[in-house]
C-alpha positions as MATLAB code, in Angstrom:
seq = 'XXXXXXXXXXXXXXXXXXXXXXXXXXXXXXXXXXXXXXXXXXXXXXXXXXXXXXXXXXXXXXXXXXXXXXXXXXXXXXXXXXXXXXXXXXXXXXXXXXXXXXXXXXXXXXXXXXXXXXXXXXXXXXXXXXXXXXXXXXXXXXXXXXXXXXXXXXXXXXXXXXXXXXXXXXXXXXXXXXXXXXXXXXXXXXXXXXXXXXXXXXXXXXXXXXXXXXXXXXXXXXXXXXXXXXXXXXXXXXXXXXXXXXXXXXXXXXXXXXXXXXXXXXXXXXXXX';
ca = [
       0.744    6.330    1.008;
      -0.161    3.088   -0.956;
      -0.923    0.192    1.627;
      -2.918   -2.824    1.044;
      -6.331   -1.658    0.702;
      -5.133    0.963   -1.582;
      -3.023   -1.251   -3.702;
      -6.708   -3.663   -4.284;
      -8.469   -0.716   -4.941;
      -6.286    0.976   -7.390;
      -5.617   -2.103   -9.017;
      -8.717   -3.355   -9.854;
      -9.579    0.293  -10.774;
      -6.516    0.465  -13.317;
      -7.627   -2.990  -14.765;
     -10.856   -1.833  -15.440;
      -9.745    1.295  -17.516;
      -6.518   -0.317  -19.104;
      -7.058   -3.895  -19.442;
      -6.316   -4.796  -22.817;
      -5.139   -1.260  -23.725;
      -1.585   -0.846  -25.185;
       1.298    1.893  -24.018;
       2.075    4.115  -26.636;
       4.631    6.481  -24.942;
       6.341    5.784  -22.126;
       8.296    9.010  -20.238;
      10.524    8.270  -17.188;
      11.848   10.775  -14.829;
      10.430   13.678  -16.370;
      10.794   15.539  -13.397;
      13.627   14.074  -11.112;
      12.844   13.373   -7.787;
      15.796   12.437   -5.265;
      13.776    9.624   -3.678;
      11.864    8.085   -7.251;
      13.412    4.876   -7.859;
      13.934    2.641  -10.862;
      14.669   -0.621  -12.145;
      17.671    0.296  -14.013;
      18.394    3.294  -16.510;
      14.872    5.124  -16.709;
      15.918    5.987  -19.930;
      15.615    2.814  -21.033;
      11.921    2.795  -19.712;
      10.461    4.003  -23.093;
      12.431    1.061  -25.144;
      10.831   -1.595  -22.947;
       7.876   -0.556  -22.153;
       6.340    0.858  -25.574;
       4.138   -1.135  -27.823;
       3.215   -3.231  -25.017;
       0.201   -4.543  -24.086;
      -1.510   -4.297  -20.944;
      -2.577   -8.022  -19.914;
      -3.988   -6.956  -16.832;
      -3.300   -4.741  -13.257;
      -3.562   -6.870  -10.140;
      -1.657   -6.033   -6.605;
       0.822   -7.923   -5.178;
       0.655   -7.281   -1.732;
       1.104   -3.423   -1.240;
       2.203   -2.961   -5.400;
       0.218   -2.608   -8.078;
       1.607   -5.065  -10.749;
       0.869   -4.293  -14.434;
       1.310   -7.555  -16.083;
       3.087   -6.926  -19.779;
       3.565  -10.474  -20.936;
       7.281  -11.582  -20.094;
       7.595   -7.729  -18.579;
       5.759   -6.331  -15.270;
       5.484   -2.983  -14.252;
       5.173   -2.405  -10.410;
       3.981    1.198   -8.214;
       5.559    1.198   -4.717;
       3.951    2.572   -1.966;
       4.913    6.545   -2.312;
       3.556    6.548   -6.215;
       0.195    8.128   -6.655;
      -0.779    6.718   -9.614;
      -4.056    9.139  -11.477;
      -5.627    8.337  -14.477;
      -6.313   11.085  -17.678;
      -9.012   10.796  -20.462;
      -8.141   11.293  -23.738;
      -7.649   15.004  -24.127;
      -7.550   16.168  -20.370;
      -4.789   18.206  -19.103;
      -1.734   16.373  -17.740;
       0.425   17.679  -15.011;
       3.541   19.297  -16.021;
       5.372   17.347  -13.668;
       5.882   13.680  -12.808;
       8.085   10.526  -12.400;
       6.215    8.280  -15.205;
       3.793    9.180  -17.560;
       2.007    6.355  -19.588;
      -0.276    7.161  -22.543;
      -1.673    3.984  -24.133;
      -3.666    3.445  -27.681;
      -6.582    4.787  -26.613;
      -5.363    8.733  -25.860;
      -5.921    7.751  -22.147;
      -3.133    8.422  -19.845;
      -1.305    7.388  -16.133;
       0.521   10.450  -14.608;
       2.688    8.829  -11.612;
       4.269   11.125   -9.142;
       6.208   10.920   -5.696;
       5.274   11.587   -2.269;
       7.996   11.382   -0.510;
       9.402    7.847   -2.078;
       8.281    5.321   -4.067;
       9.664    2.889   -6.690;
       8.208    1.799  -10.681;
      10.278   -0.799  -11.627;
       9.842   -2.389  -15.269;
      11.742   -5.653  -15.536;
      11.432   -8.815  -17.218;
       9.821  -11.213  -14.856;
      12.014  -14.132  -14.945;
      15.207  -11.946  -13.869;
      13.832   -9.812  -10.939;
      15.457  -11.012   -7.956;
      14.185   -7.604   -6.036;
      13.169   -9.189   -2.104;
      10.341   -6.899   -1.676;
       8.679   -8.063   -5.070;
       9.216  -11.520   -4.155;
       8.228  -12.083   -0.400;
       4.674  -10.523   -1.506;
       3.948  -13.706   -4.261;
       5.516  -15.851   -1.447;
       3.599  -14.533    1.361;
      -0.228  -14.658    2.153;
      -2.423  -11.404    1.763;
      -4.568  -10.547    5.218;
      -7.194  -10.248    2.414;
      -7.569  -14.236    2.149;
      -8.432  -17.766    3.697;
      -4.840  -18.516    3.814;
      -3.820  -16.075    5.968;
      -5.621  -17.784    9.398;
      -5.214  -17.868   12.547;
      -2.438  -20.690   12.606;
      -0.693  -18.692   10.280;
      -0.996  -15.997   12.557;
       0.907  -17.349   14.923;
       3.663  -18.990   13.308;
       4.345  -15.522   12.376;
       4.317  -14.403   16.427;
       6.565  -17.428   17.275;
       9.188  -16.853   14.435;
      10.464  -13.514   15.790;
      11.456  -11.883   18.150;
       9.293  -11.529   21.021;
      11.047   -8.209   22.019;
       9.098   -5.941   19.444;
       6.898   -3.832   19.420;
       3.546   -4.442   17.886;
       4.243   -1.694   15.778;
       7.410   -3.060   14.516;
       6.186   -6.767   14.146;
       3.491   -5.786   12.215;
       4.828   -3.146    9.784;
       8.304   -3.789    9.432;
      10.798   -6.234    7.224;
       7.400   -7.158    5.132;
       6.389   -9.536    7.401;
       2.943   -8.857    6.513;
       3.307   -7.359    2.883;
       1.566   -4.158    2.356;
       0.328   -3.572    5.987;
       2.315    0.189    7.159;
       2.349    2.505    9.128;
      -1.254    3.993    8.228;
      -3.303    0.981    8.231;
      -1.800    0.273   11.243;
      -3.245    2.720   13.588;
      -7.105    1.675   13.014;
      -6.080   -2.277   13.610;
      -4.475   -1.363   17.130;
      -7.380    1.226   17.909;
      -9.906   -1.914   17.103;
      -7.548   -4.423   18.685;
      -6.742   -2.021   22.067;
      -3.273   -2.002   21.819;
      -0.560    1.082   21.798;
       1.737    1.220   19.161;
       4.666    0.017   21.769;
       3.123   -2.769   23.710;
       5.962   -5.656   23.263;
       4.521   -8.791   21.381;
       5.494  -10.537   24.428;
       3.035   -8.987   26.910;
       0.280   -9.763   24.681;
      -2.156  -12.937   25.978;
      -3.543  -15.518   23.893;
      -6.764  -13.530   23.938;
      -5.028  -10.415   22.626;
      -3.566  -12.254   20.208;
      -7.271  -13.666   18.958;
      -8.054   -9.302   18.817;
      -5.099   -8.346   17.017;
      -5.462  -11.124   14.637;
      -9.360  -10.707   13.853;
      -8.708   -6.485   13.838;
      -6.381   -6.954   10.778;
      -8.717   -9.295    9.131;
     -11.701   -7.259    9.472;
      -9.873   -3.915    9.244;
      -8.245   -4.632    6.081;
     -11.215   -6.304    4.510;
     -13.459   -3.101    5.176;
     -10.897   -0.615    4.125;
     -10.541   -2.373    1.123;
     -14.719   -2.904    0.311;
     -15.029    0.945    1.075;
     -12.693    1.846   -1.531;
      -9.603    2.790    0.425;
      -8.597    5.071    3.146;
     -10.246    8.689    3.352;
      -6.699    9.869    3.470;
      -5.746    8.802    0.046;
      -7.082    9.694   -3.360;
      -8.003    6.365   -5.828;
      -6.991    6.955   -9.604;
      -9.560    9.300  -10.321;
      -8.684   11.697   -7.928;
     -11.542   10.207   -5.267;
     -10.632   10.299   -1.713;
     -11.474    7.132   -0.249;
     -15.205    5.979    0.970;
     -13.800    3.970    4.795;
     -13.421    6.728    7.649;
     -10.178    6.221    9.464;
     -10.635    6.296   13.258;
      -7.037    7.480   13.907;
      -5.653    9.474   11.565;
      -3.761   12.947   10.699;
      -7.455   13.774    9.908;
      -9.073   12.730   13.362;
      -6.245   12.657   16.344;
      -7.515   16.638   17.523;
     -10.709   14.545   18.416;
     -11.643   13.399   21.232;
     -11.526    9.046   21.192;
     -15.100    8.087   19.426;
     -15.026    4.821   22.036;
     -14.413    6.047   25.742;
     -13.983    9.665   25.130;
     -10.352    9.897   25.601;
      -7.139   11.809   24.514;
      -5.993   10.901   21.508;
      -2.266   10.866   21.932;
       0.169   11.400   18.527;
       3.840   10.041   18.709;
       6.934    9.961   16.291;
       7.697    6.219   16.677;
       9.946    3.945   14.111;
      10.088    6.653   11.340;
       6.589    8.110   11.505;
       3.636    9.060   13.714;
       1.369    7.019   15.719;
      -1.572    7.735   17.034;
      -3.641    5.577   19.983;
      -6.188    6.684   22.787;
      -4.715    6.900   26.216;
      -7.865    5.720   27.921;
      -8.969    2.432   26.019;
      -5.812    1.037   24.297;
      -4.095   -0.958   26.856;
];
């Protein structure tokens, strides 16, 4: 799925490739999927979003945001977004397919959800669009330590870590599967209640997503996902669907797998408190 890291990666990726480029043929919900969501009619996607040109493709948080003058385009985190060369085969099926001037093509299909929403930027009222402009990325300066903890103290101390972490966007574009390499580096379980945690675990949990974040983003994403071109990505999750059989790489533990707030977590029984 698209978290943070991915969304940087992708991004910058996309810019590099498209930056500059114009759509040519726009073609929405090709292949309907009951979960692939729009911004209105997607029928009306080819109307707005031919002839446009592509200004640039930044994230926003856990989006990827193409900016099309008074227009944006945005890729939710279920939409696997792969890029075609001119004249390479396209898949036969997908939720939005954008060819652009130069015969080179974006093939977006579904996981198991995801949004693209065109709209004009001055109308979109969507929340989770707007609380990642309004909210600092773990990525930068901004997001410190005091930051941190406003963020502790303004809800409730009753959840989880889990659930204060990767719920409600409080921290945009941080889910589920980012999540389980912060808590393995921070040595917390997915259930430990925010208000157990001491002001020292607080000062692990709050450099973990820092550093965490920052190196799955430098290494080109998770080795779960695949970038644009089909890539998987270059950081080695710890916990993972890929690793969890394994035995814990710090103490040599049981690595434990749970269905917990709509998906699986994964922590070591022995080390993470």
């Amino acid at each position: 799925m698209l978290e943070l890291p991915e969304s940087h990666v992708f991004s910058a990726q996309l810019n590099g490739v498209l930056a500059g480029k114009t759509i040519v043929s726009c073609t929405a919900n090709s292949t309907p999927h009951g979960f692939a969501f729009f911004a209105g009619d997607p029928a009306l996607y080819p109307m707005m979003l031919d002839g446009r040109l592509v200004n640039s493709v930044s994230a926003s948080g856990g989006l990827i945001e193409f900016d099309l003058g008074e227009l944006a385009l945005t890729l939710g985190d279920g939409v696997t977004p792969k890029y075609f060369r001119a004249g390479e085969k396209l898949p036969a099926k997908h939720q939005l397919l954008l060819t652009f001037d130069d015969g080179a093509s974006i093939a977006c299909t579904i996981q198991m959800y995801g949004g693209m929403y065109a709209f004009v930027k001055s109308e979109y009222k969507n929340f989770y669009y707007l609380v990642t402009k309004e909210k600092p990325s773990p990525l930068t300066n901004t997001f410190d330590r005091a930051y941190f903890e406003a963020l502790l103290s303004s809800n409730k101390q009753t959840l989880s870590v889990k659930a204060f972490l990767a719920t409600e966007q409080r921290i945009p574009g941080l889910g589920n599967g980012v999540l389980q390499d912060i808590l393995f580096y921070a040595r917390l379980r997915p259930k430990t209640k925010v208000t157990t945690l001491s002001s020292a675990q607080k000062d692990e949990l709050f450099t973990s997503i820092k550093t965490t974040l920052l190196k799955m983003t430098e290494q080109g994403g998770r080795d779960t996902e695949r970038d644009v071109f089909g890539v998987p990505g270059g950081y080695k999750t710890t916990l993972s669907n890929k690793t969890w059989q394994y035995q814990c790489p710090r103490c040599g533990g049981t690595i434990v797998r749970e269905a917990y707030l709509g998906g699986n977590v994964y922590y070591c029984a022995g080390c993470q408190e």
